[in-house]
PDB file with SEQRES, HELIX, SHEET and CRYST1 records, atoms N, CA, C and O in Angstrom:
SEQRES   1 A   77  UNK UNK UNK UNK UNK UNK UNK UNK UNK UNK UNK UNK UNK          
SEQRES   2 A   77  UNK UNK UNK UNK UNK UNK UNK UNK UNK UNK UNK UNK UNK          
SEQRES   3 A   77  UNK UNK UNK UNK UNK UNK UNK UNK UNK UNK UNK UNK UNK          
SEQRES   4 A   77  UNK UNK UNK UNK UNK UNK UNK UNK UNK UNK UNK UNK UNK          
SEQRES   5 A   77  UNK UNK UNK UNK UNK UNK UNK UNK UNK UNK UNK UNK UNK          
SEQRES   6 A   77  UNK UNK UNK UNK UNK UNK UNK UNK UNK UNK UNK UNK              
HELIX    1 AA1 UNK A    3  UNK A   27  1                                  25    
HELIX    2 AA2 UNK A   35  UNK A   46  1                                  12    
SHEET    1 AA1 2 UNK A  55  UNK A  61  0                                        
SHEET    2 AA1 2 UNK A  64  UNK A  72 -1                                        
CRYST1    1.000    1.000    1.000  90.00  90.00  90.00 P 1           1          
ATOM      1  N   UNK A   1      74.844  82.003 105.801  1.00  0.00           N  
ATOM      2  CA  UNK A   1      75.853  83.000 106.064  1.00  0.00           C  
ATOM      3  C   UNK A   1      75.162  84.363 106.151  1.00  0.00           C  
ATOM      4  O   UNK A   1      74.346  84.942 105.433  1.00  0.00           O  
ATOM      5  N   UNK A   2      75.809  84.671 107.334  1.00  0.00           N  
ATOM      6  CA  UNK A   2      75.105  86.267 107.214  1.00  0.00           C  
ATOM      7  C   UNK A   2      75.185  87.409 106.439  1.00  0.00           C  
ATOM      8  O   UNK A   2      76.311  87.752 106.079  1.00  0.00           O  
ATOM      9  N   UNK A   3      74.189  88.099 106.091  1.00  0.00           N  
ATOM     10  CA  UNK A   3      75.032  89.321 104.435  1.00  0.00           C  
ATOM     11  C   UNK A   3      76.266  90.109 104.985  1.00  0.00           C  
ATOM     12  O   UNK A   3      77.102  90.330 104.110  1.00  0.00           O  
ATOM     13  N   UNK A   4      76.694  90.760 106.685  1.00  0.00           N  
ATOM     14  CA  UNK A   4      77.423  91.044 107.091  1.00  0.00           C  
ATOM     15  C   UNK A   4      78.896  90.115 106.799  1.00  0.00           C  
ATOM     16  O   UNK A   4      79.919  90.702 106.446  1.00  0.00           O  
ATOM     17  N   UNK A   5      78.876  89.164 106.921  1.00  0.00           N  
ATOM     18  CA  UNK A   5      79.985  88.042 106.697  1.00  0.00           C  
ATOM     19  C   UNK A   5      80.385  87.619 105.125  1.00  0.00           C  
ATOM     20  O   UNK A   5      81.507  87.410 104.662  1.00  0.00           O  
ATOM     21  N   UNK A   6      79.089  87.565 104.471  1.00  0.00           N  
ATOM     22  CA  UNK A   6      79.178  87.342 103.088  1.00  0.00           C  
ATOM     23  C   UNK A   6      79.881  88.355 102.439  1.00  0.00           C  
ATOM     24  O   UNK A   6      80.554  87.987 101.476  1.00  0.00           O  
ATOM     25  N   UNK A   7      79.894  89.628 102.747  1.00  0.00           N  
ATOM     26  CA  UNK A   7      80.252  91.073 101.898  1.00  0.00           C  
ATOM     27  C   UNK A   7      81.998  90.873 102.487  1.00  0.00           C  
ATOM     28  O   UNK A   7      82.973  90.690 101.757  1.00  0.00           O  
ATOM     29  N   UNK A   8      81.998  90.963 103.818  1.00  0.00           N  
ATOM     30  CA  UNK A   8      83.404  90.880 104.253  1.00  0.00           C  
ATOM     31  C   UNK A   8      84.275  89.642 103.315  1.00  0.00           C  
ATOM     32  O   UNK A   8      85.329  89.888 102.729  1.00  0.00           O  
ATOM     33  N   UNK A   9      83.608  88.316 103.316  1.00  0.00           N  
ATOM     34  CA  UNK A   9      84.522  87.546 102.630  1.00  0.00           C  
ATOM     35  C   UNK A   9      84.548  87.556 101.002  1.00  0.00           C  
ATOM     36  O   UNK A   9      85.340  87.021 100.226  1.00  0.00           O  
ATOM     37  N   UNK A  10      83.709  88.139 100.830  1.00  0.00           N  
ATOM     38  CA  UNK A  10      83.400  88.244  98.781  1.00  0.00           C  
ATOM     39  C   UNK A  10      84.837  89.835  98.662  1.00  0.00           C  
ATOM     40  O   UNK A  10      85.759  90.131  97.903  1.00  0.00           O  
ATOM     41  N   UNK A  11      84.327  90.300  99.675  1.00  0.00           N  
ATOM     42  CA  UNK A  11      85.990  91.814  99.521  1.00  0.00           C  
ATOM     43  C   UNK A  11      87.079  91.238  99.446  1.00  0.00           C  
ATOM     44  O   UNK A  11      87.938  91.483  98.599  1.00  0.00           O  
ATOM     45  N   UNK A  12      87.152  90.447 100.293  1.00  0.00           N  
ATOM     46  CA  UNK A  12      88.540  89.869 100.769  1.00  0.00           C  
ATOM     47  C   UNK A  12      89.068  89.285  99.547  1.00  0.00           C  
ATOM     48  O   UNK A  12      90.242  89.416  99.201  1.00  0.00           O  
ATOM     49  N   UNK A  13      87.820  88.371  98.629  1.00  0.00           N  
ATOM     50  CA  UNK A  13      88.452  87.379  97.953  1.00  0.00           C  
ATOM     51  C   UNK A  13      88.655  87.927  96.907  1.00  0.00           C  
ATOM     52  O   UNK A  13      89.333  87.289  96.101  1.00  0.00           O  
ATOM     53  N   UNK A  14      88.126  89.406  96.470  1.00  0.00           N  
ATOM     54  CA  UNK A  14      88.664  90.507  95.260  1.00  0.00           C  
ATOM     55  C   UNK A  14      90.031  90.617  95.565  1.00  0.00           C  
ATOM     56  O   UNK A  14      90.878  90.399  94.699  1.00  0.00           O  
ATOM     57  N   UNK A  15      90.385  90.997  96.944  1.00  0.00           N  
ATOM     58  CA  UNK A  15      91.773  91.802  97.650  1.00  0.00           C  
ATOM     59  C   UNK A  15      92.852  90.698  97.256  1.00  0.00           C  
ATOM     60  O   UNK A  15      94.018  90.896  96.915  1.00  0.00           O  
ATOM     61  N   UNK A  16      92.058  89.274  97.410  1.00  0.00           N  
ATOM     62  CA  UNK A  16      93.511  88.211  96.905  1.00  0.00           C  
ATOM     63  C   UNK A  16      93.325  88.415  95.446  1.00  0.00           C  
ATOM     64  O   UNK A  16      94.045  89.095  94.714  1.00  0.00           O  
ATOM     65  N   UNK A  17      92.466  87.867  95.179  1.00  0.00           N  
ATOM     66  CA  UNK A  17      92.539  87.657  93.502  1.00  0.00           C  
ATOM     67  C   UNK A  17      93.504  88.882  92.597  1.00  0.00           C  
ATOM     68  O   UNK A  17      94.385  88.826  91.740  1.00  0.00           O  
ATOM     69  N   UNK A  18      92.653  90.164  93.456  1.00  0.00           N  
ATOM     70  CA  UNK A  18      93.236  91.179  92.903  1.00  0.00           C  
ATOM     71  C   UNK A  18      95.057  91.223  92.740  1.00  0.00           C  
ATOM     72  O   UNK A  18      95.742  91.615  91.796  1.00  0.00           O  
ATOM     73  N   UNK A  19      95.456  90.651  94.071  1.00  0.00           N  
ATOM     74  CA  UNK A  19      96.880  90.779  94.754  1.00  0.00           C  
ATOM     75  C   UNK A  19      97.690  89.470  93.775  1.00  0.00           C  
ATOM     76  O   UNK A  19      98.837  89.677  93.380  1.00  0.00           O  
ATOM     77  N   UNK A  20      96.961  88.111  93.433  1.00  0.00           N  
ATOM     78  CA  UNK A  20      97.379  87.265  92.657  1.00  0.00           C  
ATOM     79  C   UNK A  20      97.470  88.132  91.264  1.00  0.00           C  
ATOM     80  O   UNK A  20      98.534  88.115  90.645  1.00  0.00           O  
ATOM     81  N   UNK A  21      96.635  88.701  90.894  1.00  0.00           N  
ATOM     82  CA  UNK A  21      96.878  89.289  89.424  1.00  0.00           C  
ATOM     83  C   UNK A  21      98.239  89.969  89.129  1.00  0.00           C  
ATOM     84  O   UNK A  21      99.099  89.691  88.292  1.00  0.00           O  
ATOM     85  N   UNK A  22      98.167  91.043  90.163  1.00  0.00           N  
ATOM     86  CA  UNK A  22      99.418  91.894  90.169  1.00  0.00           C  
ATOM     87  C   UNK A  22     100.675  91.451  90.266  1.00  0.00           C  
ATOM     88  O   UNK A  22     101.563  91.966  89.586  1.00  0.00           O  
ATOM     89  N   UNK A  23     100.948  90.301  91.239  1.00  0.00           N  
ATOM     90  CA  UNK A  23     102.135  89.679  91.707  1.00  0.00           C  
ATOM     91  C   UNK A  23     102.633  89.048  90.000  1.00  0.00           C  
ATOM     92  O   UNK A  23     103.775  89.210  89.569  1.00  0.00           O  
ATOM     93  N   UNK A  24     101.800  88.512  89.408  1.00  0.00           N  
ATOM     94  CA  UNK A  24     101.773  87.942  88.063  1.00  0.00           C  
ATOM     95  C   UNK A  24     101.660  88.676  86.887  1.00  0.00           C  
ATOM     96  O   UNK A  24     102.064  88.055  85.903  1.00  0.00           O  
ATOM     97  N   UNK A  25     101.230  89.827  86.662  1.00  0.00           N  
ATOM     98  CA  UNK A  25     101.646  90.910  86.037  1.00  0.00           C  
ATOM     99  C   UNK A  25     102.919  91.353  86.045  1.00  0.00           C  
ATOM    100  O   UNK A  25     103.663  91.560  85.086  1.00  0.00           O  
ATOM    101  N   UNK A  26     103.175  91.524  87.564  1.00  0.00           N  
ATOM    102  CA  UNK A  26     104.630  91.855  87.265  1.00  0.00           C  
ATOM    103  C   UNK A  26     106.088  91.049  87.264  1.00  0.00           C  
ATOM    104  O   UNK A  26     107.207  91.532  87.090  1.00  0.00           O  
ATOM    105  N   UNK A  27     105.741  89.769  87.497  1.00  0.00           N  
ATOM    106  CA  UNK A  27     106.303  88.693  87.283  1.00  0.00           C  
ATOM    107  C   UNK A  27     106.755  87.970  86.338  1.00  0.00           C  
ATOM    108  O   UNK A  27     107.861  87.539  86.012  1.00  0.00           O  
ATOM    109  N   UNK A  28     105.441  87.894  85.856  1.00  0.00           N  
ATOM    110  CA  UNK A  28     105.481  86.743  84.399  1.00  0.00           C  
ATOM    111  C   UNK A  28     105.401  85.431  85.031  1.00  0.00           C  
ATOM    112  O   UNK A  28     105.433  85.076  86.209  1.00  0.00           O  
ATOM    113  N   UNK A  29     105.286  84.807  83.920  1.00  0.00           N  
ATOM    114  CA  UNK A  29     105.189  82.939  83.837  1.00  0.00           C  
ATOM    115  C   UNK A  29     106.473  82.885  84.085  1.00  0.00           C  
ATOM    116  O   UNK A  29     107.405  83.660  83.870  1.00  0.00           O  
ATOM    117  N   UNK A  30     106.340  81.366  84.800  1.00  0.00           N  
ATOM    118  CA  UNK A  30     107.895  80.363  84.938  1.00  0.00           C  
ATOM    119  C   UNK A  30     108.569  80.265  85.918  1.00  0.00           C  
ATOM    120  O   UNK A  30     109.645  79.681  85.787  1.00  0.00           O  
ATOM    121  N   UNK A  31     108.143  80.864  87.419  1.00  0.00           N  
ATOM    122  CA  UNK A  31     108.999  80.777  88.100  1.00  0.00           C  
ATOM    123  C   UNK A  31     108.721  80.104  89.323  1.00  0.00           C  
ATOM    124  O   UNK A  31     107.502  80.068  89.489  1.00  0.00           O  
ATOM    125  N   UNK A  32     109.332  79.571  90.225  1.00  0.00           N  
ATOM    126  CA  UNK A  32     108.793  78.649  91.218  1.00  0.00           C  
ATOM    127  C   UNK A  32     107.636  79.123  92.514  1.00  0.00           C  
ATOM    128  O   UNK A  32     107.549  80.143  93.197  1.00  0.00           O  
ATOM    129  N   UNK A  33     106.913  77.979  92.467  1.00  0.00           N  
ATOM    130  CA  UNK A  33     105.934  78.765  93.307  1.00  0.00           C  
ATOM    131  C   UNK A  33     105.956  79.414  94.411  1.00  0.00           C  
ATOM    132  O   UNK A  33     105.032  80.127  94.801  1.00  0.00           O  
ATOM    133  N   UNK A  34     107.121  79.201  95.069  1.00  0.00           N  
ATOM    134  CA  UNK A  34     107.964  79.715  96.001  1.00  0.00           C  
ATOM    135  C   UNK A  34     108.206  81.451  95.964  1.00  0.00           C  
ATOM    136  O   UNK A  34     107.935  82.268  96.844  1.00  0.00           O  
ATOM    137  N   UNK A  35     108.581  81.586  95.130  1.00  0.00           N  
ATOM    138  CA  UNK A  35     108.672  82.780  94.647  1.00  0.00           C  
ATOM    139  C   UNK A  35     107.316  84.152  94.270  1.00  0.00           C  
ATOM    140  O   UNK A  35     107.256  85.368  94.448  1.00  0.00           O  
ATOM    141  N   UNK A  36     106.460  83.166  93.718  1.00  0.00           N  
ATOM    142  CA  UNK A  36     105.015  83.823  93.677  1.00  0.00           C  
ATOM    143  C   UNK A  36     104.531  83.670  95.006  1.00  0.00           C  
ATOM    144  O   UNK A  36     103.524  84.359  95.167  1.00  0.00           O  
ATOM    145  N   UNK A  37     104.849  83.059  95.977  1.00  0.00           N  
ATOM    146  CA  UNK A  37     104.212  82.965  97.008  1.00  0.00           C  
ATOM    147  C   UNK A  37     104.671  83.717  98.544  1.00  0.00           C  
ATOM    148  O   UNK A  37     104.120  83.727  99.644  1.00  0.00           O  
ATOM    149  N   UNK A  38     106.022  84.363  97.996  1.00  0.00           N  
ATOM    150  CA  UNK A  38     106.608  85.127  98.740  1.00  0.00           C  
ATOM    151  C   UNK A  38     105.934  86.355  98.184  1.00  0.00           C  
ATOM    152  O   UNK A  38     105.429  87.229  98.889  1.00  0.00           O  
ATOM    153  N   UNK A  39     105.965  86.355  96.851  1.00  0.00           N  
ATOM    154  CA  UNK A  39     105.673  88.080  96.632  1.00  0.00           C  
ATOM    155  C   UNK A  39     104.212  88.175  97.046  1.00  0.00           C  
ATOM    156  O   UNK A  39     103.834  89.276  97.446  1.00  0.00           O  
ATOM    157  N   UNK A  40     103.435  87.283  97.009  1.00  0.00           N  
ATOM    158  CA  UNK A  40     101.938  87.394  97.488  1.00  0.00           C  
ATOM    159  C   UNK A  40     102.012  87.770  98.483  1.00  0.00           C  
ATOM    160  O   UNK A  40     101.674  88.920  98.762  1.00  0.00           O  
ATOM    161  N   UNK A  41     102.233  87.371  98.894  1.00  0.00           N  
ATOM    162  CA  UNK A  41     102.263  87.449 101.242  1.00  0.00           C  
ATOM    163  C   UNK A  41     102.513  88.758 101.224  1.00  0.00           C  
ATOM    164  O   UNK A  41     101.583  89.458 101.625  1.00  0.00           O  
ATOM    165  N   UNK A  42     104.019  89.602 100.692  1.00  0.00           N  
ATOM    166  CA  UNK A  42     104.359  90.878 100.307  1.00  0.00           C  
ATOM    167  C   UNK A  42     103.205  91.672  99.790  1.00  0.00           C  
ATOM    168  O   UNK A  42     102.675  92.457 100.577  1.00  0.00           O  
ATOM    169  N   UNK A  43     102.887  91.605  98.950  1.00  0.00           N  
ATOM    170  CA  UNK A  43     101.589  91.907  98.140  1.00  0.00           C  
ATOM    171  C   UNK A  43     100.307  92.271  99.346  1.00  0.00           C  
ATOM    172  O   UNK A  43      99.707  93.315  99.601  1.00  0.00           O  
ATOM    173  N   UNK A  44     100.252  91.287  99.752  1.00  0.00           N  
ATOM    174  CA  UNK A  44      98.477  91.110 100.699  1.00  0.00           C  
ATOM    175  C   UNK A  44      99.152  92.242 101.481  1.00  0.00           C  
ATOM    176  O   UNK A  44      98.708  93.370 101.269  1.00  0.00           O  
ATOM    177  N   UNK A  45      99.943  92.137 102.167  1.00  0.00           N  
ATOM    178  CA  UNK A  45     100.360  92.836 103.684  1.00  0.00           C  
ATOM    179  C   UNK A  45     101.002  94.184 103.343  1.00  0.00           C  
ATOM    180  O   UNK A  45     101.359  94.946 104.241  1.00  0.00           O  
ATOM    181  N   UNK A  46     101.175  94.530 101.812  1.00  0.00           N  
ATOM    182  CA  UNK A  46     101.232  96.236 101.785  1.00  0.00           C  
ATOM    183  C   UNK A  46      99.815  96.448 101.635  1.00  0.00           C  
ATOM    184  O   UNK A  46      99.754  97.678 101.648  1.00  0.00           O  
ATOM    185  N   UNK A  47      98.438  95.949 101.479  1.00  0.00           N  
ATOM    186  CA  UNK A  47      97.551  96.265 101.495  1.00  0.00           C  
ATOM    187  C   UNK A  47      96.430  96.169 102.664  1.00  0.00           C  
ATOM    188  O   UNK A  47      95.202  96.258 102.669  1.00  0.00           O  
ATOM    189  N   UNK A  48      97.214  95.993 103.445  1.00  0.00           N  
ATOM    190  CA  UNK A  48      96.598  95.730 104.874  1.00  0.00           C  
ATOM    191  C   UNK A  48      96.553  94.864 105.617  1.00  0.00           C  
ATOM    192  O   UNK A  48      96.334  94.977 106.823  1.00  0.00           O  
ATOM    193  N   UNK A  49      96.843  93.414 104.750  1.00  0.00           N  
ATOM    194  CA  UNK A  49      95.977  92.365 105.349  1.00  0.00           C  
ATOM    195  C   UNK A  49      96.960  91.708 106.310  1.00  0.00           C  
ATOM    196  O   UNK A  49      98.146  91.771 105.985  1.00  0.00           O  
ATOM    197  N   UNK A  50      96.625  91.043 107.526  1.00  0.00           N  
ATOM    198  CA  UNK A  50      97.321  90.309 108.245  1.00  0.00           C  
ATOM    199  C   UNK A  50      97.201  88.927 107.650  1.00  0.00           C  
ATOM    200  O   UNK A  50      96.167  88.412 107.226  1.00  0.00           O  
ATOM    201  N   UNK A  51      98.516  88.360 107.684  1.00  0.00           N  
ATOM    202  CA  UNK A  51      98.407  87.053 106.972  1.00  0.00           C  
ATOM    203  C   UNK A  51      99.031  86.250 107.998  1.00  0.00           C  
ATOM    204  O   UNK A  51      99.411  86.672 109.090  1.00  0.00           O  
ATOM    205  N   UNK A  52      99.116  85.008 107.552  1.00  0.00           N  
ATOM    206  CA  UNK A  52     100.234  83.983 108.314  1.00  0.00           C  
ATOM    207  C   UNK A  52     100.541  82.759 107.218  1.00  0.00           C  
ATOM    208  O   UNK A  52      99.642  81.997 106.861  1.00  0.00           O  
ATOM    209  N   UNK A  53     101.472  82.689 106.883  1.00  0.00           N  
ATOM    210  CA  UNK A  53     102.232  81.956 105.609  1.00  0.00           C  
ATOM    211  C   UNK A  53     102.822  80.599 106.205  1.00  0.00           C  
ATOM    212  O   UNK A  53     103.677  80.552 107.089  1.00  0.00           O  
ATOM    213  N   UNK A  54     102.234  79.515 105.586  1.00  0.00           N  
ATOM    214  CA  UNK A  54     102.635  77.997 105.534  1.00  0.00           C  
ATOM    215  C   UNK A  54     102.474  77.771 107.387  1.00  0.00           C  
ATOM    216  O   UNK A  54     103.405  77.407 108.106  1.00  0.00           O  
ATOM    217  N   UNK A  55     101.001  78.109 107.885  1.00  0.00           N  
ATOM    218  CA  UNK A  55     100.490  77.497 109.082  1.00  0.00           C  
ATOM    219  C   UNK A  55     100.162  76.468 109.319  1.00  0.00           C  
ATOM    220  O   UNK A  55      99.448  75.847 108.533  1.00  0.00           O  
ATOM    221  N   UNK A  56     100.515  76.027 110.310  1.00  0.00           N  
ATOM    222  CA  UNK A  56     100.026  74.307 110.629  1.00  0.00           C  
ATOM    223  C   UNK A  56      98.395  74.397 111.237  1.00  0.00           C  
ATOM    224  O   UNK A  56      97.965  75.250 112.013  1.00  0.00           O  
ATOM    225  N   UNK A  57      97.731  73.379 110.703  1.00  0.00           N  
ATOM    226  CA  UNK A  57      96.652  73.271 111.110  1.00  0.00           C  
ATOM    227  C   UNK A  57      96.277  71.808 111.962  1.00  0.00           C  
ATOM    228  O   UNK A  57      96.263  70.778 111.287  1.00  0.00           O  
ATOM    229  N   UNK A  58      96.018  71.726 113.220  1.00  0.00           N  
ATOM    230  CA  UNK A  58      96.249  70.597 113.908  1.00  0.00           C  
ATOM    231  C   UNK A  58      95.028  69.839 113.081  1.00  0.00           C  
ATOM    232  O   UNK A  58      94.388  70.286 112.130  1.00  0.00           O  
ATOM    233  N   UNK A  59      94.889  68.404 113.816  1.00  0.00           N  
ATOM    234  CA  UNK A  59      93.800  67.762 113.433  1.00  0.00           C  
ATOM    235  C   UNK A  59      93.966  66.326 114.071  1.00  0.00           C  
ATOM    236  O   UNK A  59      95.012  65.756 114.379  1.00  0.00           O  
ATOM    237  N   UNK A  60      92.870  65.962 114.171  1.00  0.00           N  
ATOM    238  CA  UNK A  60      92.244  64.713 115.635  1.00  0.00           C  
ATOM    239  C   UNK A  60      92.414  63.334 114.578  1.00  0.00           C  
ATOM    240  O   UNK A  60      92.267  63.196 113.364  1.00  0.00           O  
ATOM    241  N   UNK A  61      92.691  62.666 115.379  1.00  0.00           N  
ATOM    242  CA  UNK A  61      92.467  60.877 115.308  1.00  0.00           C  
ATOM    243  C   UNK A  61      92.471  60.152 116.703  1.00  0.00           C  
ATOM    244  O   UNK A  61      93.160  60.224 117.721  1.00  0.00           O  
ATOM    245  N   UNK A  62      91.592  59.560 116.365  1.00  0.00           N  
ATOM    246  CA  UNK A  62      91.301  58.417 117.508  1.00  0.00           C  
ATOM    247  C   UNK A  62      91.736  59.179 119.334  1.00  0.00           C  
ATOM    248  O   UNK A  62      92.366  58.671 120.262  1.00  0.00           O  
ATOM    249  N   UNK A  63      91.086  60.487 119.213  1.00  0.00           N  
ATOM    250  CA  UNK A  63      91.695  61.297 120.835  1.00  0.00           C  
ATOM    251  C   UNK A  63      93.100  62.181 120.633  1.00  0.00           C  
ATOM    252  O   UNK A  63      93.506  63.012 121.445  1.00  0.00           O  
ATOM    253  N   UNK A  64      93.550  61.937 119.773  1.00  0.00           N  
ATOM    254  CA  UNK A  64      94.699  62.334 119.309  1.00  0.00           C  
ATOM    255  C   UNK A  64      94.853  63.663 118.619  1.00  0.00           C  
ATOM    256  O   UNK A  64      94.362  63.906 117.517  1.00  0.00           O  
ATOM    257  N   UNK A  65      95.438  64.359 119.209  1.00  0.00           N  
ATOM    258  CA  UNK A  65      95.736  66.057 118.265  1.00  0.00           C  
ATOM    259  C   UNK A  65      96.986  65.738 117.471  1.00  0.00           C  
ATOM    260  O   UNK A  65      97.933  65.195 118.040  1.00  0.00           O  
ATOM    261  N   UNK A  66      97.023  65.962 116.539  1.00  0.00           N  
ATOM    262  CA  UNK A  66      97.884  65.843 115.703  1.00  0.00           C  
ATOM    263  C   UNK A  66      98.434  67.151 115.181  1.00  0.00           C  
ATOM    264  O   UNK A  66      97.655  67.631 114.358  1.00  0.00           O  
ATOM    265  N   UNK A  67      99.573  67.933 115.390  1.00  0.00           N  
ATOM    266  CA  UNK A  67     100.185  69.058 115.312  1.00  0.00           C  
ATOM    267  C   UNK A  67     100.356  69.059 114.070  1.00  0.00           C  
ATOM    268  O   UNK A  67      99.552  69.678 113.373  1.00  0.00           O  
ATOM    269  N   UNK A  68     101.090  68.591 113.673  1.00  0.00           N  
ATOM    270  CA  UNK A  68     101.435  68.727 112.672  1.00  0.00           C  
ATOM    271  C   UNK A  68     101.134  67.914 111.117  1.00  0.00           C  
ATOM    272  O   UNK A  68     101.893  67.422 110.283  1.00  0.00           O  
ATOM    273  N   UNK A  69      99.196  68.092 111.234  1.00  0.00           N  
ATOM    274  CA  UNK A  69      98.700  67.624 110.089  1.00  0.00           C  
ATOM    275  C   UNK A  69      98.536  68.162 108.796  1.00  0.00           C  
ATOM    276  O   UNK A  69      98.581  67.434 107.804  1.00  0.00           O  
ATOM    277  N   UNK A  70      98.326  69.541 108.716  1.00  0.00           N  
ATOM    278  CA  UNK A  70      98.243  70.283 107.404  1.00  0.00           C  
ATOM    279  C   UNK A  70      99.063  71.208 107.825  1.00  0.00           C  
ATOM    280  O   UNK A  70      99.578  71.484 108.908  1.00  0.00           O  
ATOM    281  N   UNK A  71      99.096  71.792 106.385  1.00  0.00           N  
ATOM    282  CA  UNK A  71      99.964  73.190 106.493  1.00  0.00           C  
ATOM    283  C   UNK A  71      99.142  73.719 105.231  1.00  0.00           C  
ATOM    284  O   UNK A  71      98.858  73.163 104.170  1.00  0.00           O  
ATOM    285  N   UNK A  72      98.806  75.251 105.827  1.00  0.00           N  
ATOM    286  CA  UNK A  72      98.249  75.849 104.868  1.00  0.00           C  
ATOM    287  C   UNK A  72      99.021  76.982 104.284  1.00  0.00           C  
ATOM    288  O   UNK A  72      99.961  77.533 104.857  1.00  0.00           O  
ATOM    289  N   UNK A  73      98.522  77.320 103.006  1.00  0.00           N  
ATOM    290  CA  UNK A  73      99.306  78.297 102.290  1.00  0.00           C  
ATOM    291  C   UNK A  73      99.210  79.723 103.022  1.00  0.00           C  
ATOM    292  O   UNK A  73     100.225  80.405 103.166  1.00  0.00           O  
ATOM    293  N   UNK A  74      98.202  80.065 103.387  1.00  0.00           N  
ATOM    294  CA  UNK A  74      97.965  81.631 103.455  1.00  0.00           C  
ATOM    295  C   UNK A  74      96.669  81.157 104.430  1.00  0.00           C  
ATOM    296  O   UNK A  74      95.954  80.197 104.143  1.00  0.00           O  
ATOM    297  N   UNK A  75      96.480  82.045 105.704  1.00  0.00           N  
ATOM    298  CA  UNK A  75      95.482  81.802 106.428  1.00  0.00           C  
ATOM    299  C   UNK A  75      95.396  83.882 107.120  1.00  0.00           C  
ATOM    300  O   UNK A  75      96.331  84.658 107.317  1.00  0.00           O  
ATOM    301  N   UNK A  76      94.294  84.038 107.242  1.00  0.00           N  
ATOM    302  CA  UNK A  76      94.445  85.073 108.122  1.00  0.00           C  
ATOM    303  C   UNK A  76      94.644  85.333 109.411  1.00  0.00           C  
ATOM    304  O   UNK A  76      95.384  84.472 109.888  1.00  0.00           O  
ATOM    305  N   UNK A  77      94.328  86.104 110.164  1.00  0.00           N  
ATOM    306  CA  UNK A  77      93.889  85.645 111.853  1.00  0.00           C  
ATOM    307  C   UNK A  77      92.648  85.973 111.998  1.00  0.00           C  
ATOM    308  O   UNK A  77      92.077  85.771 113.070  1.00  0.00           O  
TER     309      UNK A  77                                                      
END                                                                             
C-alpha cells in the first residue's frame, strides 16, 4: 500500500471510530442497531463524509452476476 493511501485510510478510520464513539456517548447502551446505525450515517455526513448505507454488492457464480449478494453496512464512493 502506498504511504499516500495508507495515511488517507488510517484518517478515515479515526473519522469512523471517532463518529462510533460519539453516536454512543450520546446514546447509551440498549438500543437497536438500527438506530445506532442511522445516527452514524448522520454522524459521518455532518462531518463530510459521503456515505452510502445498506449497499448491495454484486458477486459472480458460475458466469453469473448476482445482484443481489451482499449488502453492506456503510461503504463510501
Amino acid at each position: 500500500m502506498r504511504r499516500s493511501s495508507y495515511v488517507h485510510h488510517n484518517g478515515l478510520s479515526s473519522q469512523i471510530i471517532d463518529a462510533e464513539l460519539q453516536v454512543h456517548a450520546t446514546l447509551g447502551p440498549g438500543l437497536l442497531e438500527s438506530v445506532y446505525h442511522a445516527c452514524l450515517c448522520h454522524e459521518l455526513q455532518e462531518r463530510g463524509l459521503v456515505i452510502e448505507s445498506q449497499a448491495w454488492m454484486p458477486a459472480s457464480y458460475d458466469s453469473v452476476k448476482l445482484n443481489l449478494a451482499f449488502r453492506l453496512d456503510l461503504t463510501d464512493y
